[in-house]
N, C-alpha and C positions, 0 to 999 in steps of 0.2 A: 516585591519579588514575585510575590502569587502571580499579579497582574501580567510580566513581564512573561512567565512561564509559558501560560494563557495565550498570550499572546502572539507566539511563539508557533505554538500546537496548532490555532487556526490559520497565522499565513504557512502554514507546511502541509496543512490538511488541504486546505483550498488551493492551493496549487498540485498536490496529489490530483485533489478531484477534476481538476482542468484539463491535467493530462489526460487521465483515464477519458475522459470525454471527447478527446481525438479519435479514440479505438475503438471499432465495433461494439454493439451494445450484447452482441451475443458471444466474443473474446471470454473465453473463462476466465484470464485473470482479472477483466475489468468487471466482472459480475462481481469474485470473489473480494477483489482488494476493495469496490466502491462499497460493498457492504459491511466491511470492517472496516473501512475507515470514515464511513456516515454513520457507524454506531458510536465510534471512538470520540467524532465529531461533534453526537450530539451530548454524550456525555461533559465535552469540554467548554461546551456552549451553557448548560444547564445545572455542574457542581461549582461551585465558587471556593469549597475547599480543597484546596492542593492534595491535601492526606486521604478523604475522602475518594478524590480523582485518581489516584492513583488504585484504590478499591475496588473502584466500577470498574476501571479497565483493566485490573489484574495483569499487570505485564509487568513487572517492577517496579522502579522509583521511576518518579517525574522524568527524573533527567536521562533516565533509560527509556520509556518511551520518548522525548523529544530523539535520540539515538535511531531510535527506530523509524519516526517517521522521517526521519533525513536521508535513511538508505531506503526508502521505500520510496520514496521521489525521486532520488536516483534510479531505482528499481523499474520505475513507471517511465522515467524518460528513456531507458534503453529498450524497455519492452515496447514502446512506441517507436522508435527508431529500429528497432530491427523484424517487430511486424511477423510476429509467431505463427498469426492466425491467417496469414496468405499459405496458399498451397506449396509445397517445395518446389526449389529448383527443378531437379533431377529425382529418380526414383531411388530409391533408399537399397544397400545391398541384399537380396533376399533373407541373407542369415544373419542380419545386422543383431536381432535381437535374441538368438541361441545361442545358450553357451554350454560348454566346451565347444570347442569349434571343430 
């Protein structure tokens, strides 16, 4: 089961990290997400206990991080697709960001 888990976490990580590799290397999210998840990475590469792995990365159970890195590959192909780090359309409303209006 351990193996399968393992398993699991590197083709989801290494597909994470593929994406991210479409997108600028100066992109904040791809600075921040590739560094948590080449830490998360080499953790899962280098504990062989389940119970363990879930200590070093401090996120929950197993099966919550796999949970995680499924929406974070999600997370990573829409931020790839929709390309944050290109300048805007149009110019933004002067008072877009004061409130009360």
């Amino acid at each position: 089961m351990a193996g399968l888990i393992k398993k699991r976490l590197r083709i989801l990580y290494s597909k994470i990290l593929a994406c991210l590799q479409t997108m600028p290397q100066d992109a904040a999210y791809r600075k921040y997400t590739e560094q948590l998840v080449n830490d998360r990475f080499s953790h899962v590469k280098s504990e062989p206990d389940v119970g363990k792995l879930e200590q070093k990365i401090n996120c929950g159970q197993i099966e919550e991080v796999i949970a995680q890195a499924e929406y974070e590959l999600a997370l990573s192909r829409k931020m790839a697709e929709w390309k944050p780090w290109e300048p805007l359309v149009e110019e933004p409303p002067a008072n877009q960001w004061k409130w009360p209006i």
